[in-house]
N, C-alpha and C positions, 0 to 999 in steps of 0.2 A: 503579572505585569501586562496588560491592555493595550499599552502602546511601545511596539518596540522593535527594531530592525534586526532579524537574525542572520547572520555572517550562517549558512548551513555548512560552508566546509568546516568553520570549525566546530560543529556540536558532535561531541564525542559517538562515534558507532557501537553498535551493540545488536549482541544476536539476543531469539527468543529460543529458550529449550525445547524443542522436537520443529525447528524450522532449520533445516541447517540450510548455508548457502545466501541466508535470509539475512539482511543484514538492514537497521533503521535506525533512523536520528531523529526526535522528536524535534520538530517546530514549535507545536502548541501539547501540551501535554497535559493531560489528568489536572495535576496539580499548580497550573496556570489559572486554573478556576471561570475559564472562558466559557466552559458551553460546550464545547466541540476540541476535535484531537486533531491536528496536521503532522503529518508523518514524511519523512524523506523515504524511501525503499529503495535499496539493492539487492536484485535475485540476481544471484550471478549466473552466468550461462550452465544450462545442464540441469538446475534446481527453478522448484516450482512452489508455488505456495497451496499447501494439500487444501482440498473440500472443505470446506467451515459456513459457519454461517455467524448474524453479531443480531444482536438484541435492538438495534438500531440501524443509522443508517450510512452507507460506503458509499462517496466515490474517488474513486479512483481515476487518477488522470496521468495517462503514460510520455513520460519526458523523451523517452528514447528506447530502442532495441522493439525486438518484437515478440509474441506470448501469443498461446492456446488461453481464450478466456473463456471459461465456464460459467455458466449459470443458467439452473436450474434447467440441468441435460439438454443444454444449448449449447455448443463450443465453438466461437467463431475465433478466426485471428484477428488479432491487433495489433497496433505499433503506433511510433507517436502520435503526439496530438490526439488521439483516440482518452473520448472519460468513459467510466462504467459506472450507472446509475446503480445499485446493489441496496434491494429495498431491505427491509427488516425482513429477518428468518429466512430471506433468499440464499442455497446452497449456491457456494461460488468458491474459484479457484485460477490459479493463472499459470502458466508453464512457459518458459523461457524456451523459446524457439530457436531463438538469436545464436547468431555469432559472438556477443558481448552481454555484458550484464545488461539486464531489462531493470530501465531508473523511473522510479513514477513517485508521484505524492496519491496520500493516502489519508479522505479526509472523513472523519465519524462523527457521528451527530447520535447521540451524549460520545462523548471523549470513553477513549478503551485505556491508555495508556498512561 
């Protein structure tokens, strides 16, 4: 569906197996057949998103709280309004510094999810 207005509180959350803490809500997903993936993200305080790298292309754009951003044995802090441009095969990672869950979208170009 191409044209369409998503309410994100209500798209059901969901964890991914060896992310704990990790919590997402798909926007645009896989099988919307768009082209690209938009992601809601909840790390909640304490919990980081471990070293990875995607076949494609990340960015990330942080709605609130604040994180260690990694990439490629760079680690600077971040917090809102802060995007991370995260090329193809670039090692990256984010760690929740905060006091409160670190909320960001999360967006891939070809779609992961």
């Amino acid at each position: 569906m191409a044209d369409r207005i998503v309410d994100v509180s209500k798209v059901s959350e969901f964890t991914m197996d060896g992310y704990p803490g990790q919590y997402l809500r798909n926007i645009v997903a896989k099988d919307d057949e768009l082209g690209f993936g938009l992601h809601y993200v909840r790390i909640a305080k304490g919990h980081s998103l471990p070293e990875h790298t995607h076949d494609g292309v990340e960015v990330v754009y942080i709605l609130s709280g604040t994180a260690d951003a990694m990439m490629d044995d760079e680690t600077t802090q971040v917090g809102s309004d802060t995007a991370l441009v995260v090329p193809k095969g670039v090692n990256h990672c984010l760690v929740n510094t905060g006091d409160d869950d670190l909320l960001l979208l999360a967006f891939f170009y070809p779609p992961l999810l």
